[in-house]
C-alpha positions as CSV (number, residue, x, y, z in Angstrom):
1,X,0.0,0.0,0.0
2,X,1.4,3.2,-0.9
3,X,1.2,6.2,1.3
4,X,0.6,9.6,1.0
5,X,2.7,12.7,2.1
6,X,0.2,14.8,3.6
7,X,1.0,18.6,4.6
8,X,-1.3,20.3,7.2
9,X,-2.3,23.4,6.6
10,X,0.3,25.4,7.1
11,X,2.9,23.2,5.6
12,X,0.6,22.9,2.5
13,X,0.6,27.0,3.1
14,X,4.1,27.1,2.8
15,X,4.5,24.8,-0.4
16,X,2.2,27.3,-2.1
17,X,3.9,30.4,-0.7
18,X,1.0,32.0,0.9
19,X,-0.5,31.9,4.3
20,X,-2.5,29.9,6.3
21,X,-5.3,33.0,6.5
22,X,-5.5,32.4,2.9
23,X,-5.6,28.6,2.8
24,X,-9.3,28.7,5.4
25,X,-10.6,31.3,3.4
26,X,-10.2,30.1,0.3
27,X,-11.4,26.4,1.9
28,X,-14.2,28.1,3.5
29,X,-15.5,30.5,0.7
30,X,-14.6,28.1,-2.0
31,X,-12.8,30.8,-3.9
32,X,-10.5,27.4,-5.0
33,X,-11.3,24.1,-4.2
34,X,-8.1,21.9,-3.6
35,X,-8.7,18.8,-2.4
36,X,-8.2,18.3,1.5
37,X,-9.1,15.8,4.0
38,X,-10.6,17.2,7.4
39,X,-10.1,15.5,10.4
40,X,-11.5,17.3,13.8
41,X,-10.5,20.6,13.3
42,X,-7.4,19.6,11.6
43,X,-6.9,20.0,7.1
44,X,-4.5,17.8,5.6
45,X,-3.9,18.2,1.9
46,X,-1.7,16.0,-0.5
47,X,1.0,17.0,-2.5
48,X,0.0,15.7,-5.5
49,X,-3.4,17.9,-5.1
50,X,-0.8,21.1,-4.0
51,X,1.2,20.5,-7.3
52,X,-1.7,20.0,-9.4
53,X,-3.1,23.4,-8.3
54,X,0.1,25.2,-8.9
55,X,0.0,23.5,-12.4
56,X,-3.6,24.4,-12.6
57,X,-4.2,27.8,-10.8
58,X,-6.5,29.4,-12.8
59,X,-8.6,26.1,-13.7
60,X,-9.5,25.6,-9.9
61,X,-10.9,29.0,-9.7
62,X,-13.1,28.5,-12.8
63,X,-14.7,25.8,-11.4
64,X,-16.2,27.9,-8.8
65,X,-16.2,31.2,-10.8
66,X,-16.5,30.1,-15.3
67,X,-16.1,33.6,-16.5
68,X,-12.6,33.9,-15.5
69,X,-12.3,30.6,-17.6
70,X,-14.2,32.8,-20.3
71,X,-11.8,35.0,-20.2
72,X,-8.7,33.2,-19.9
73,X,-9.8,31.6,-23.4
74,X,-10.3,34.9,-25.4
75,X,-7.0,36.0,-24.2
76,X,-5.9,32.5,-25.5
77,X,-7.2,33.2,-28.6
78,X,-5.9,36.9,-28.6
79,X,-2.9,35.9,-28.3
80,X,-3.0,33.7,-30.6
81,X,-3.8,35.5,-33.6
């Protein structure tokens, strides 16, 4: 069985290079959803899931918020041309 490296919050804070303020609110307002596990009042989150949102900022956003997705494509396509 394989095991996962899990970083609490402020470790996982750290990886990202912001702070743990900014980890609960964007956990509890859903402003991005990276995966976490919750346990008591403790977050745990994986470092695969910590390196997939770095890889995948703005996507995480867009899930909750699809006009910055919108956007993100005409610049895309701006850019493009």
């Amino acid at each position: 069985m394989v095991q996962r490296v899990m970083l609490t919050t402020k470790q996982a804070a750290a990886y990202l290079g912001t702070t743990t303020g900014t980890m609960r609110q964007w956990r509890h307002t859903g402003y991005y959803n990276i995966p976490h596990i919750k346990s008591g009042i403790n977050c745990y989150y994986s470092i695969e899931a910590l390196d997939e949102f770095k890889a995948n900022r703005l996507l995480f956003k867009a899930k909750s918020k699809p006009e910055i997705l919108r956007q993100a494509e005409r610049r895309i396509e701006v850019d493009h041309l």
